[in-house]
Chimera marker file (.cmm) of the C-alpha trace (Angstrom):
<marker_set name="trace">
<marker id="1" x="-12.231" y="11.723" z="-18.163" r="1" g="1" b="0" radius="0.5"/>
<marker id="2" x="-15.073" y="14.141" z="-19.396" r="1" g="1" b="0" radius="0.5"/>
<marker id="3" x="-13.924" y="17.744" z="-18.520" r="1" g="1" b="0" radius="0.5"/>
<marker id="4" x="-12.585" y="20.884" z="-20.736" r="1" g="1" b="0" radius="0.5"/>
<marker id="5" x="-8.562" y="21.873" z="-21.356" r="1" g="1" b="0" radius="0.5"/>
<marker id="6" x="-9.013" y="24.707" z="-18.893" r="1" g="1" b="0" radius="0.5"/>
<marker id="7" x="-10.061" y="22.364" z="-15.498" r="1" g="1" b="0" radius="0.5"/>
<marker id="8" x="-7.890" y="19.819" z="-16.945" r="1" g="1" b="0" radius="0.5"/>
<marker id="9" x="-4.695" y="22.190" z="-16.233" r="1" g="1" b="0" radius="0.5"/>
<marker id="10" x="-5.174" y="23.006" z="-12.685" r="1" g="1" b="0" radius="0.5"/>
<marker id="11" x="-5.695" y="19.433" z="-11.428" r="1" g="1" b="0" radius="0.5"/>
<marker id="12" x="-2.978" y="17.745" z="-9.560" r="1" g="1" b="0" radius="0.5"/>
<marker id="13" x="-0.492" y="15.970" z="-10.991" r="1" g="1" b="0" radius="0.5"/>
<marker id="14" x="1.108" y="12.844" z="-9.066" r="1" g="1" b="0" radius="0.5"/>
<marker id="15" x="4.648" y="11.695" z="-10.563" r="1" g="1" b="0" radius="0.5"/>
<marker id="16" x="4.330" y="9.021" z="-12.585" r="1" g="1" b="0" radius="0.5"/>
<marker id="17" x="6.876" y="6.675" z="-10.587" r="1" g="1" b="0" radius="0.5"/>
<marker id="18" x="4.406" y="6.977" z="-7.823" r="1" g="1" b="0" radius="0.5"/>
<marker id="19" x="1.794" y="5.861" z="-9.481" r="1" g="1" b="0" radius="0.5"/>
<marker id="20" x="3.266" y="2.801" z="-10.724" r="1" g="1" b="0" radius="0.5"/>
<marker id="21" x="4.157" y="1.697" z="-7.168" r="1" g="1" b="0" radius="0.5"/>
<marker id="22" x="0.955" y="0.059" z="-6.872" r="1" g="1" b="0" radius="0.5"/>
<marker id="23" x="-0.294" y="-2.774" z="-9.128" r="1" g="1" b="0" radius="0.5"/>
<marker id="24" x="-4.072" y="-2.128" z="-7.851" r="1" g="1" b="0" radius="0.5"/>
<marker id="25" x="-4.200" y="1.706" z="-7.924" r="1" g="1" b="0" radius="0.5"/>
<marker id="26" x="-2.217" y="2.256" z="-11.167" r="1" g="1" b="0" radius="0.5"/>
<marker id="27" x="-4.322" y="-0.328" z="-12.739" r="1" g="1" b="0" radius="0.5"/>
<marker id="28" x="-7.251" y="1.663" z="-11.885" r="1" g="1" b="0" radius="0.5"/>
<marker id="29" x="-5.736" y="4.916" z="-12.927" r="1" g="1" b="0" radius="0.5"/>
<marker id="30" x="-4.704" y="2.860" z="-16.323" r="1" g="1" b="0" radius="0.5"/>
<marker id="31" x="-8.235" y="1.803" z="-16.537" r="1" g="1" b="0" radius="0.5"/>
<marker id="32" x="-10.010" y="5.248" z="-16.730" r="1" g="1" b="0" radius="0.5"/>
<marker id="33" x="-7.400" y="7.208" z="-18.595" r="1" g="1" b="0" radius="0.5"/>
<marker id="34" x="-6.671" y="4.416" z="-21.010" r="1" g="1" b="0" radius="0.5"/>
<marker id="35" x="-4.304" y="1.571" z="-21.776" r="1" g="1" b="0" radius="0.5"/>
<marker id="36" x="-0.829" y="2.502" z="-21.996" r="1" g="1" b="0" radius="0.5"/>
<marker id="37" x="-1.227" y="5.745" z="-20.216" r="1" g="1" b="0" radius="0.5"/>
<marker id="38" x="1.218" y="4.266" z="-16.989" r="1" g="1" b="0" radius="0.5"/>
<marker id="39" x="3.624" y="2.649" z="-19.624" r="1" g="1" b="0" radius="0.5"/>
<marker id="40" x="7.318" y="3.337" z="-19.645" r="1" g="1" b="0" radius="0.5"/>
<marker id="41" x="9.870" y="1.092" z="-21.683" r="1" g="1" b="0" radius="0.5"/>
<marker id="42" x="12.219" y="-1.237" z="-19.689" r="1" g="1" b="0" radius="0.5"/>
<marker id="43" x="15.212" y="1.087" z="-20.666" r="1" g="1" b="0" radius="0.5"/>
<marker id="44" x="13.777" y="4.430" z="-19.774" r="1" g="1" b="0" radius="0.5"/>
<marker id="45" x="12.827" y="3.274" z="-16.168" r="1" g="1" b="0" radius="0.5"/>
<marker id="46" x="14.704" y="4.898" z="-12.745" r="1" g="1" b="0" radius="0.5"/>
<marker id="47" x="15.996" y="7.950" z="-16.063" r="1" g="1" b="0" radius="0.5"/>
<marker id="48" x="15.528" y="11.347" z="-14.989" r="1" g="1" b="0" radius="0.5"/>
<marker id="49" x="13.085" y="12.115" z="-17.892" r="1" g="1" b="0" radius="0.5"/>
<marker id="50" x="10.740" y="9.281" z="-16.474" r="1" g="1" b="0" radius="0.5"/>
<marker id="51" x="10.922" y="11.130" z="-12.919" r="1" g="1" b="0" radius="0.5"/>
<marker id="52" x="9.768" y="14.652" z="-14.487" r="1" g="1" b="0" radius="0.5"/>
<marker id="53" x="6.636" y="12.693" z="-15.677" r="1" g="1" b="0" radius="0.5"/>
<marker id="54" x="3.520" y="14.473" z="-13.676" r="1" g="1" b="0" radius="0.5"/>
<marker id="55" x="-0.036" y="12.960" z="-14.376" r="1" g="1" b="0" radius="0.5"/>
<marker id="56" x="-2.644" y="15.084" z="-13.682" r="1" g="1" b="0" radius="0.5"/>
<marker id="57" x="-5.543" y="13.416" z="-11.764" r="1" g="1" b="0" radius="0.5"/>
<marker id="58" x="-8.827" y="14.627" z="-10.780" r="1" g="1" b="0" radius="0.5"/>
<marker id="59" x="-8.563" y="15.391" z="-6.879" r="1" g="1" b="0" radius="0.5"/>
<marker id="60" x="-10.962" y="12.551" z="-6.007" r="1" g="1" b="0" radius="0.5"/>
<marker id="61" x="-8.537" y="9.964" z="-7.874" r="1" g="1" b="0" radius="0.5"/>
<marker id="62" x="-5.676" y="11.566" z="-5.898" r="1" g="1" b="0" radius="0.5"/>
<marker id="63" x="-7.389" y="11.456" z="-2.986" r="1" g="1" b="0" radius="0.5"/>
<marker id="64" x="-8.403" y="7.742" z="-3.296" r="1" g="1" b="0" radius="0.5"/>
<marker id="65" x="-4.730" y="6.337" z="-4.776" r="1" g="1" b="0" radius="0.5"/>
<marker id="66" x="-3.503" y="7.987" z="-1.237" r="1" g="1" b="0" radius="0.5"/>
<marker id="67" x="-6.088" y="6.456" z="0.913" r="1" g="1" b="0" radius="0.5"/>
<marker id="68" x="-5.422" y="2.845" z="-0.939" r="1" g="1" b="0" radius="0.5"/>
<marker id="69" x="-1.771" y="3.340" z="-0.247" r="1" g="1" b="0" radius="0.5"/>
<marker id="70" x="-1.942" y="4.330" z="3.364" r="1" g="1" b="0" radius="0.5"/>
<marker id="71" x="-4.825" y="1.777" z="4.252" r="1" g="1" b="0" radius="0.5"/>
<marker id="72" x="-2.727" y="-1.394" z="2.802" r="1" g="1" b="0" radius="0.5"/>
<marker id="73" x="-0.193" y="-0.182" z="4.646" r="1" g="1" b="0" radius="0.5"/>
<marker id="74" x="-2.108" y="-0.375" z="8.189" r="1" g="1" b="0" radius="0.5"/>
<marker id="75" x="-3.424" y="-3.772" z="7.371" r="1" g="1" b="0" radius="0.5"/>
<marker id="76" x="0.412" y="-5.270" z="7.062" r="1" g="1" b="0" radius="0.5"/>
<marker id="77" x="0.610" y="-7.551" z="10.331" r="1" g="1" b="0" radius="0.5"/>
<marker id="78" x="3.024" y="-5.425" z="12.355" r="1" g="1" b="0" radius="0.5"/>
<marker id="79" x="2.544" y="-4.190" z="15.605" r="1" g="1" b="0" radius="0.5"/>
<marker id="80" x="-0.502" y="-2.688" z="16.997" r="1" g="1" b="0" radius="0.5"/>
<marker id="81" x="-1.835" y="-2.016" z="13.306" r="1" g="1" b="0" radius="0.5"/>
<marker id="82" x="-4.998" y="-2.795" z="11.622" r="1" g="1" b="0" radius="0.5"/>
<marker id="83" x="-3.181" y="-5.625" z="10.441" r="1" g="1" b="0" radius="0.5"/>
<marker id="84" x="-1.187" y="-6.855" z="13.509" r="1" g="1" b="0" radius="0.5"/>
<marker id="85" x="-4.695" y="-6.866" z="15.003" r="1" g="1" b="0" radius="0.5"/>
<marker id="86" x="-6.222" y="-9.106" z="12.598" r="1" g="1" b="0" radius="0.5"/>
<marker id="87" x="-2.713" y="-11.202" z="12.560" r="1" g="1" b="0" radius="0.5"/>
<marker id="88" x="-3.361" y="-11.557" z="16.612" r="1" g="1" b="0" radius="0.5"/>
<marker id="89" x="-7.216" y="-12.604" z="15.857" r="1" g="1" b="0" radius="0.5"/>
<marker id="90" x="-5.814" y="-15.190" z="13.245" r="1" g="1" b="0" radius="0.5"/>
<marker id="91" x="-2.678" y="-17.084" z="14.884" r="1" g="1" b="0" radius="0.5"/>
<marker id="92" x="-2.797" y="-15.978" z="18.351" r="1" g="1" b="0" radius="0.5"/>
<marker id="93" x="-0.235" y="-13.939" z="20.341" r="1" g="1" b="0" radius="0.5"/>
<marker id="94" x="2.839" y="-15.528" z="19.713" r="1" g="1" b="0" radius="0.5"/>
<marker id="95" x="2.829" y="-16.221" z="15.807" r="1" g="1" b="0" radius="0.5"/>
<marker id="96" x="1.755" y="-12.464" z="15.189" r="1" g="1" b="0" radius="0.5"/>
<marker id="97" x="5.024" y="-11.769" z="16.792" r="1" g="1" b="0" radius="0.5"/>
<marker id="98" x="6.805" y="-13.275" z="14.459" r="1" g="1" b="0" radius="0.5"/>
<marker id="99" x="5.022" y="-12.848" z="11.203" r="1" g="1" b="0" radius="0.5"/>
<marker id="100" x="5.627" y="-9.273" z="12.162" r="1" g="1" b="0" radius="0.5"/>
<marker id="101" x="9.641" y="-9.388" z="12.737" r="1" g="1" b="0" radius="0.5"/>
<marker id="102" x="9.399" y="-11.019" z="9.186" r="1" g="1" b="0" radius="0.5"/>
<marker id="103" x="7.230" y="-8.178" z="7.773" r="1" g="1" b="0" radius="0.5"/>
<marker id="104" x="9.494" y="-5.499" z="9.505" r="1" g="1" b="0" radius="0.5"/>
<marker id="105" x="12.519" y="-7.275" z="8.068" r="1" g="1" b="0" radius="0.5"/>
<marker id="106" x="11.105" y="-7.427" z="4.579" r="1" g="1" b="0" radius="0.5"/>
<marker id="107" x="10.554" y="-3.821" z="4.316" r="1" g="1" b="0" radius="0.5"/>
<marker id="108" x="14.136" y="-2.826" z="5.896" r="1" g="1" b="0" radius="0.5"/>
<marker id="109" x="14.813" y="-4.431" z="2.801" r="1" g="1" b="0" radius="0.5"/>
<marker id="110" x="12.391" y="-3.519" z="0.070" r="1" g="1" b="0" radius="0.5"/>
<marker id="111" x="13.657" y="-0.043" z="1.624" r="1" g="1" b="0" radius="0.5"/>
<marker id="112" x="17.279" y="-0.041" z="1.514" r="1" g="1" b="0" radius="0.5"/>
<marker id="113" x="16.726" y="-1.616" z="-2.472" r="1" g="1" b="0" radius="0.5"/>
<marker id="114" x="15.134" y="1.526" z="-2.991" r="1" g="1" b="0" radius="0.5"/>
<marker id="115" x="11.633" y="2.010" z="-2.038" r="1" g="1" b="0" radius="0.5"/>
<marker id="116" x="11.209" y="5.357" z="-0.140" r="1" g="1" b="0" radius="0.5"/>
<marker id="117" x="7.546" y="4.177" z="0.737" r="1" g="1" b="0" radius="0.5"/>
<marker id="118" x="9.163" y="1.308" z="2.785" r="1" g="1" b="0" radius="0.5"/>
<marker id="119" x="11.400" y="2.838" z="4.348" r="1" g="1" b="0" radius="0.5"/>
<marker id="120" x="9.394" y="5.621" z="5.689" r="1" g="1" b="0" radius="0.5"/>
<marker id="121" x="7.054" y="3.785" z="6.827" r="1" g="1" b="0" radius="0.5"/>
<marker id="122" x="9.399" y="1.031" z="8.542" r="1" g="1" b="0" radius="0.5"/>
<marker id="123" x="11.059" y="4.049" z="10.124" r="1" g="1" b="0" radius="0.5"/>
<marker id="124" x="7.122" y="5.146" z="11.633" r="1" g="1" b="0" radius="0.5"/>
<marker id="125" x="6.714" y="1.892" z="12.804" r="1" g="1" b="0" radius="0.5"/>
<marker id="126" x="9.795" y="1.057" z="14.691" r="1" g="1" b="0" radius="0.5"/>
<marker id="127" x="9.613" y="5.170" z="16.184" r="1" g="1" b="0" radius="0.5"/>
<marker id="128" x="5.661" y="5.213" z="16.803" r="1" g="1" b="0" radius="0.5"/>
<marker id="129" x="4.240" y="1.647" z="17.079" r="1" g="1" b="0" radius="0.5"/>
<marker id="130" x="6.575" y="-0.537" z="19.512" r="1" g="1" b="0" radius="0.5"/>
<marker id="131" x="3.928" y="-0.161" z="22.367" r="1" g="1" b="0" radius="0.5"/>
<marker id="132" x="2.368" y="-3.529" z="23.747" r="1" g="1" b="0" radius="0.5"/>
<marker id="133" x="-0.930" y="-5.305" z="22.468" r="1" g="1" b="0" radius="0.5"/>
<marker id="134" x="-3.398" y="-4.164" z="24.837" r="1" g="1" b="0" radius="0.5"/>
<marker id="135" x="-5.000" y="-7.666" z="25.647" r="1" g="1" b="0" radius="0.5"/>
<marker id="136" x="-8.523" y="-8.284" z="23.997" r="1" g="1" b="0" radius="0.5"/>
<marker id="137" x="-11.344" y="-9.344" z="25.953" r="1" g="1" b="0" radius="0.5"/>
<marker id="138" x="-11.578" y="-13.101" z="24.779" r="1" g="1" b="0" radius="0.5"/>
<marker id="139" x="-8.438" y="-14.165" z="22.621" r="1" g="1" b="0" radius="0.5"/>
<marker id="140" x="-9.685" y="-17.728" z="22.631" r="1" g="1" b="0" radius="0.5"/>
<marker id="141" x="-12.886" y="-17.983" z="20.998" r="1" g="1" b="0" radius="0.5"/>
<marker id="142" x="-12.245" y="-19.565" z="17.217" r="1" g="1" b="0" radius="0.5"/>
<marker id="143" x="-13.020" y="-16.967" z="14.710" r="1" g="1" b="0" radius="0.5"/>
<marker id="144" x="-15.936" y="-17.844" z="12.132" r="1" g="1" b="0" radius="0.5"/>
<marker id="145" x="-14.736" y="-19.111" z="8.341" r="1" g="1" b="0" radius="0.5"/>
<marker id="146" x="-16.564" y="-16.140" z="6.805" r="1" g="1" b="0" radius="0.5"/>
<marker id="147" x="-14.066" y="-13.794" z="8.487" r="1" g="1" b="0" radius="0.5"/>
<marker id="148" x="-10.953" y="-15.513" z="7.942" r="1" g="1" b="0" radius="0.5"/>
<marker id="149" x="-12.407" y="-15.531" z="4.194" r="1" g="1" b="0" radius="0.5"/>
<marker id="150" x="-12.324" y="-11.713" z="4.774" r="1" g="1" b="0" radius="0.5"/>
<marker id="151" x="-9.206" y="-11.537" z="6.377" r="1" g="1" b="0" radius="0.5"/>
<marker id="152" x="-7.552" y="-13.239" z="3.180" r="1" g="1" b="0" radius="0.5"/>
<marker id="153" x="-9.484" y="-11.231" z="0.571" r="1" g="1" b="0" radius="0.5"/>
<marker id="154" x="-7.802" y="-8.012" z="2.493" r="1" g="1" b="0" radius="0.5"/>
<marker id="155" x="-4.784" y="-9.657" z="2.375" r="1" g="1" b="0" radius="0.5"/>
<marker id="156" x="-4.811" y="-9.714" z="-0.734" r="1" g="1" b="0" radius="0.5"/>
<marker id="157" x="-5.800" y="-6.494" z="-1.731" r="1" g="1" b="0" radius="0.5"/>
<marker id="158" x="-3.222" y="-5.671" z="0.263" r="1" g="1" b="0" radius="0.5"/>
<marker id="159" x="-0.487" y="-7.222" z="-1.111" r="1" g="1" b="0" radius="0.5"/>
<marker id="160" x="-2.024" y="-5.859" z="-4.835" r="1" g="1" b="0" radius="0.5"/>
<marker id="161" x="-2.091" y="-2.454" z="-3.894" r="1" g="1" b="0" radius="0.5"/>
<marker id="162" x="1.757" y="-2.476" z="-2.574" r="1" g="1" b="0" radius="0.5"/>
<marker id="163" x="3.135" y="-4.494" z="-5.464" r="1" g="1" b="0" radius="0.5"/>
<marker id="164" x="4.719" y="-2.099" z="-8.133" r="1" g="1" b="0" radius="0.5"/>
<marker id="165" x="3.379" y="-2.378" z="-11.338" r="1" g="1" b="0" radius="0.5"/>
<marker id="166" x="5.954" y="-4.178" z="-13.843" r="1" g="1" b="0" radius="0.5"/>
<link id1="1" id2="2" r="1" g="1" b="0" radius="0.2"/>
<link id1="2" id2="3" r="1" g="1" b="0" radius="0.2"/>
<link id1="3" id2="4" r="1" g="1" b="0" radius="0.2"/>
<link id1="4" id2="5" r="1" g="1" b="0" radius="0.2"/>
<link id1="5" id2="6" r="1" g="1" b="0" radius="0.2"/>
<link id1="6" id2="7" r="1" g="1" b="0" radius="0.2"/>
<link id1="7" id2="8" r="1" g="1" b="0" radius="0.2"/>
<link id1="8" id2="9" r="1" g="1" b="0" radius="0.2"/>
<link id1="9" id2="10" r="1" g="1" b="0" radius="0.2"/>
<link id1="10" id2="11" r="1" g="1" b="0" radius="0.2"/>
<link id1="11" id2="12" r="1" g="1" b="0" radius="0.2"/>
<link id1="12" id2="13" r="1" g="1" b="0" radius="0.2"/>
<link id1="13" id2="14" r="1" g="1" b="0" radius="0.2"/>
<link id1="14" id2="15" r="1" g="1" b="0" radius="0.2"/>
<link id1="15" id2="16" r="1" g="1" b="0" radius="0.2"/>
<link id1="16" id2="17" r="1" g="1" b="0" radius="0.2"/>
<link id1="17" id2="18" r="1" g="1" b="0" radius="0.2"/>
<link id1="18" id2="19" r="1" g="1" b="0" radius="0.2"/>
<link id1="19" id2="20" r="1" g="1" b="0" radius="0.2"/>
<link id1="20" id2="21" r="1" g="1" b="0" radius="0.2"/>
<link id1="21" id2="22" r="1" g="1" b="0" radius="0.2"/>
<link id1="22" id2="23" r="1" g="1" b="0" radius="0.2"/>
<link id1="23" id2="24" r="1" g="1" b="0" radius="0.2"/>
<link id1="24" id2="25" r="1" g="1" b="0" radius="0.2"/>
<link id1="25" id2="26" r="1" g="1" b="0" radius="0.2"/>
<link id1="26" id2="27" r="1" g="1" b="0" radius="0.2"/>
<link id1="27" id2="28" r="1" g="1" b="0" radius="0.2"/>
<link id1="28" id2="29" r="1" g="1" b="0" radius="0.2"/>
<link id1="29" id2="30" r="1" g="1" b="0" radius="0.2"/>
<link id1="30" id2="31" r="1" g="1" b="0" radius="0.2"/>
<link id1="31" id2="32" r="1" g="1" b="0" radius="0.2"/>
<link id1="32" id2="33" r="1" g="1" b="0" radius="0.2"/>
<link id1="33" id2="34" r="1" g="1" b="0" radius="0.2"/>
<link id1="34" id2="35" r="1" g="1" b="0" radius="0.2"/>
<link id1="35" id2="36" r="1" g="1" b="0" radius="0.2"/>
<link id1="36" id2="37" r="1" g="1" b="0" radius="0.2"/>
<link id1="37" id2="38" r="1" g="1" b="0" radius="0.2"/>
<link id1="38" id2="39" r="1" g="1" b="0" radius="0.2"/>
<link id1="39" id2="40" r="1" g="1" b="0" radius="0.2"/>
<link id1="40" id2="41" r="1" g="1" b="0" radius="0.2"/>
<link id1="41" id2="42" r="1" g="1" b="0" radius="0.2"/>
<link id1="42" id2="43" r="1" g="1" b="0" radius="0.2"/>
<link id1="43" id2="44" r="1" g="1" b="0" radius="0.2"/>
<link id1="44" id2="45" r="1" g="1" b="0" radius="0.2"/>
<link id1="45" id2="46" r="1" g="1" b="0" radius="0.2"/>
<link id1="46" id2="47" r="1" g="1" b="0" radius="0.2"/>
<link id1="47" id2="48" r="1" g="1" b="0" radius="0.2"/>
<link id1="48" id2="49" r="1" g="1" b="0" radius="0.2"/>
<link id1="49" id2="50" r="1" g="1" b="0" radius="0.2"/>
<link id1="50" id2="51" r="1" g="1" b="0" radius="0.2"/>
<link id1="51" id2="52" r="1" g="1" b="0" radius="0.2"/>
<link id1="52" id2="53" r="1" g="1" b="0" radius="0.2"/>
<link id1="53" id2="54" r="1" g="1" b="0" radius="0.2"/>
<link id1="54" id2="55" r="1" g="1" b="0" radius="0.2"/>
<link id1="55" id2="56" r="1" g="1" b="0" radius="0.2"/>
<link id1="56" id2="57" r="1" g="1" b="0" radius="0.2"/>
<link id1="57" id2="58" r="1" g="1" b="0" radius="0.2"/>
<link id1="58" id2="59" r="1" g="1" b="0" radius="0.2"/>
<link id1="59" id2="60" r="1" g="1" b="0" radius="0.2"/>
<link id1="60" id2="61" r="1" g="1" b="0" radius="0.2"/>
<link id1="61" id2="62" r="1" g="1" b="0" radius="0.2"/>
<link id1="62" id2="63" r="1" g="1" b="0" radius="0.2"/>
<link id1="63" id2="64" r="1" g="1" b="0" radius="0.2"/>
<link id1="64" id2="65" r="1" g="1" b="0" radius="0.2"/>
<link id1="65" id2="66" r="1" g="1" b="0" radius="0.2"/>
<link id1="66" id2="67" r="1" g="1" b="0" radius="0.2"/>
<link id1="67" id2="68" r="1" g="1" b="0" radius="0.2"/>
<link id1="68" id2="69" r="1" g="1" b="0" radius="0.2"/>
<link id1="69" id2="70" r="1" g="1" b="0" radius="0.2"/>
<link id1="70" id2="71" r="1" g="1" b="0" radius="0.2"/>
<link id1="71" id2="72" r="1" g="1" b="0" radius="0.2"/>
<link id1="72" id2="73" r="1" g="1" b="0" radius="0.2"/>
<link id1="73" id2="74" r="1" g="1" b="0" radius="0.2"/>
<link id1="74" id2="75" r="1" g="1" b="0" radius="0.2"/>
<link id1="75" id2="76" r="1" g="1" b="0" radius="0.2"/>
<link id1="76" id2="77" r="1" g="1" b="0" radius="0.2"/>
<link id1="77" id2="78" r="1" g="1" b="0" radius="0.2"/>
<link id1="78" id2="79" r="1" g="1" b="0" radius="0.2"/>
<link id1="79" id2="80" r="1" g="1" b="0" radius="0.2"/>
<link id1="80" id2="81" r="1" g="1" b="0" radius="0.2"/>
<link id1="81" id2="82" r="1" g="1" b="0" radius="0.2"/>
<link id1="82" id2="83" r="1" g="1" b="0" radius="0.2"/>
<link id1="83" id2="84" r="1" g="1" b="0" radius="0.2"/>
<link id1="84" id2="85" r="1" g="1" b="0" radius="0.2"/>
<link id1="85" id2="86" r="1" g="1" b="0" radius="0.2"/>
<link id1="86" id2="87" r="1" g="1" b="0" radius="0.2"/>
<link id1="87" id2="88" r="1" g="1" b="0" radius="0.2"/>
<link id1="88" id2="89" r="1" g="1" b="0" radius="0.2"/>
<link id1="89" id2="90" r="1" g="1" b="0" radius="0.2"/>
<link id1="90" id2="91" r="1" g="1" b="0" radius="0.2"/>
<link id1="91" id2="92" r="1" g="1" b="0" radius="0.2"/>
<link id1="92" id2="93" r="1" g="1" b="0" radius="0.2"/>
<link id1="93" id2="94" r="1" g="1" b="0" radius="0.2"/>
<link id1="94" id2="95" r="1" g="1" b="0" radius="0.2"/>
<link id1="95" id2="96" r="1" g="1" b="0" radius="0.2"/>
<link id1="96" id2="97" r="1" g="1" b="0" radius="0.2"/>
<link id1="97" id2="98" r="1" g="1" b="0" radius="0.2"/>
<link id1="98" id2="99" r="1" g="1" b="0" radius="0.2"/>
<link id1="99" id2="100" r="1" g="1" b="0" radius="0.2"/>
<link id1="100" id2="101" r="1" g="1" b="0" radius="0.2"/>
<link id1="101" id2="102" r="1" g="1" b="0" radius="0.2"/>
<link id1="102" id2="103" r="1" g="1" b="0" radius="0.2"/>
<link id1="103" id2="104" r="1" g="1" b="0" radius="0.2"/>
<link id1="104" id2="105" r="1" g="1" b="0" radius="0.2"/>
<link id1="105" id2="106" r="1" g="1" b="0" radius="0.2"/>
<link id1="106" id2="107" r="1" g="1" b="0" radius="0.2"/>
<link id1="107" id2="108" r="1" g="1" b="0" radius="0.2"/>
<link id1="108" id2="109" r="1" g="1" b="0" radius="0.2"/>
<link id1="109" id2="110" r="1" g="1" b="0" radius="0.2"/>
<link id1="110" id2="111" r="1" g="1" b="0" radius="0.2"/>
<link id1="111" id2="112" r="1" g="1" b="0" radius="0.2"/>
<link id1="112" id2="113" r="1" g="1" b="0" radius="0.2"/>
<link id1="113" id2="114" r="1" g="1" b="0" radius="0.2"/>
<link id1="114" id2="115" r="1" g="1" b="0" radius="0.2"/>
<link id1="115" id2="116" r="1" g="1" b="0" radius="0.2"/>
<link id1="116" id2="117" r="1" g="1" b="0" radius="0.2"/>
<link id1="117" id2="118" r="1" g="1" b="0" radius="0.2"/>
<link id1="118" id2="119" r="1" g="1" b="0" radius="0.2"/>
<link id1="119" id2="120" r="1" g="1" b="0" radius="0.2"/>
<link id1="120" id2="121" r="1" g="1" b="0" radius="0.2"/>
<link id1="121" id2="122" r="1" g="1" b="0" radius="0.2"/>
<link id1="122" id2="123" r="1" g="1" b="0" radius="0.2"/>
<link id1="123" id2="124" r="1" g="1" b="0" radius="0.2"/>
<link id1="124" id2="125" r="1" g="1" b="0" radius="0.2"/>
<link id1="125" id2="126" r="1" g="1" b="0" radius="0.2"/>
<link id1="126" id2="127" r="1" g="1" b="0" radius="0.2"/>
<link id1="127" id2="128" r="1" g="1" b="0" radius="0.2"/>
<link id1="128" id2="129" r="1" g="1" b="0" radius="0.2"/>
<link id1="129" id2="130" r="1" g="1" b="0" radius="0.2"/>
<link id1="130" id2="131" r="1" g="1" b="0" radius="0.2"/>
<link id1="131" id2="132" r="1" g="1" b="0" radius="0.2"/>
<link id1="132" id2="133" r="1" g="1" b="0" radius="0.2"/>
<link id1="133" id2="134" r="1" g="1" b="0" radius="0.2"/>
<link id1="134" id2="135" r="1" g="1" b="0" radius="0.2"/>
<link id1="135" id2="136" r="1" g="1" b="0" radius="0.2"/>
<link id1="136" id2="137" r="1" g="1" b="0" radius="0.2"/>
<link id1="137" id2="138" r="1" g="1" b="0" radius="0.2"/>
<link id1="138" id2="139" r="1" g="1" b="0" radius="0.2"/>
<link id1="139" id2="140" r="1" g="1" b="0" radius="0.2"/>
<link id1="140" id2="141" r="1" g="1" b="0" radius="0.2"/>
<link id1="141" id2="142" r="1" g="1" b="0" radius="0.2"/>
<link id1="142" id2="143" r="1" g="1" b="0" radius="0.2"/>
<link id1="143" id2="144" r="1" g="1" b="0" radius="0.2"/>
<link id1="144" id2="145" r="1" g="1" b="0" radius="0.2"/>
<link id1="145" id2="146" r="1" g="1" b="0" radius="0.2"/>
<link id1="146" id2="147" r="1" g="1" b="0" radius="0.2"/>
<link id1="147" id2="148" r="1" g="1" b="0" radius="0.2"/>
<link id1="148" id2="149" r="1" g="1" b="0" radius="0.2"/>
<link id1="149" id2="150" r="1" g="1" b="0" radius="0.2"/>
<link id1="150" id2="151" r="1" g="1" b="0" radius="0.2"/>
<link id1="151" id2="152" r="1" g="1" b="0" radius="0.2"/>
<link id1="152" id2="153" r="1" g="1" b="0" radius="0.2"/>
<link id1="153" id2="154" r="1" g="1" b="0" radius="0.2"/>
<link id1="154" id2="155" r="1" g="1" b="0" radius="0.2"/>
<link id1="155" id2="156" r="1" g="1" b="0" radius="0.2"/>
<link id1="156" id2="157" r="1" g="1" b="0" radius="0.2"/>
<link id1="157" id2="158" r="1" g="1" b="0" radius="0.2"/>
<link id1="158" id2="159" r="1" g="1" b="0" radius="0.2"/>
<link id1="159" id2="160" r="1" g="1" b="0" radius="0.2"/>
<link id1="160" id2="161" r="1" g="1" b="0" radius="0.2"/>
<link id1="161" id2="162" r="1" g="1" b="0" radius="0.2"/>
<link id1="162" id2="163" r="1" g="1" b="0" radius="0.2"/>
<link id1="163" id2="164" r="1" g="1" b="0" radius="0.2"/>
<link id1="164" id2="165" r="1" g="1" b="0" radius="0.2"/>
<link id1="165" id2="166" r="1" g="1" b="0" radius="0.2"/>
</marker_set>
């Protein structure tokens, strides 16, 4: 926000269709370079002038939109992810199962409609995660209220941070 014209040039610049594939982390960027500054009218979105549109960003901000982006994607419930880990510690063995078939399903399609993000990282999944569960010690115990509190409030952080801004 506060630097010269000169520094300002040589940061890096993140397309702006990238940025707006996250309602959390473009609301953030939104919030520190100003209102507006993510905006594109309805009829000018998916054009080719929208995709030459390059924000730069100071190399901490790029840094952080990234690590938002790839962390909410290890904490959706599939397979032996962040996520499918604290989907086992919720339901148990056999609803994680299937709570991840659903997820898995969902982005197949989120990535055939056109999200690259999706697809990729269905693709990575299905290649590099269909390995077992290796048990945990005690699967049985209840888990306390505060952490299922926690598990939600991730889950929805989640779910904010891989929602495209409208």
């Amino acid at each position: 926000v506060f630097t010269d014209a000169q520094s300002y040039a040589k940061f890096p610049a993140l397309p702006l269709e990238i940025l707006r594939q996250s309602s959390l982390g473009g609301g953030i960027v939104e919030a520190v370079l100003g209102q507006g500054a993510l905006s594109v009218p309805d009829a000018a979105m998916g054009s080719q002038m929208v995709s030459n549109i390059n924000i730069p960003l100071h190399p901490l901000a790029v840094a952080g939109y990234i690590g938002l982006i790839i962390n909410a994607l290890s904490l959706l419930p599939i397979g032996t992810t962040d996520g499918g880990r604290i989907a086992l510690t919720l339901f148990g063995r056999g609803l994680k199962l299937v709570i991840g078939q659903v997820f898995l399903i969902l982005m197949f399609i989120l990535g055939l409609s056109g999200s690259d993000l999706f697809l990729f990282y269905f693709s990575f999944i299905v290649f590099f995660q269909n390995g077992n569960e290796i048990p945990a010690k005690n699967e049985f115990d209840e888990i306390s209220f505060s952490r299922v509190l926690l598990a939600t409030g991730m889950g929805v952080v989640t779910l904010l941070s891989l929602i495209p801004m409208s």
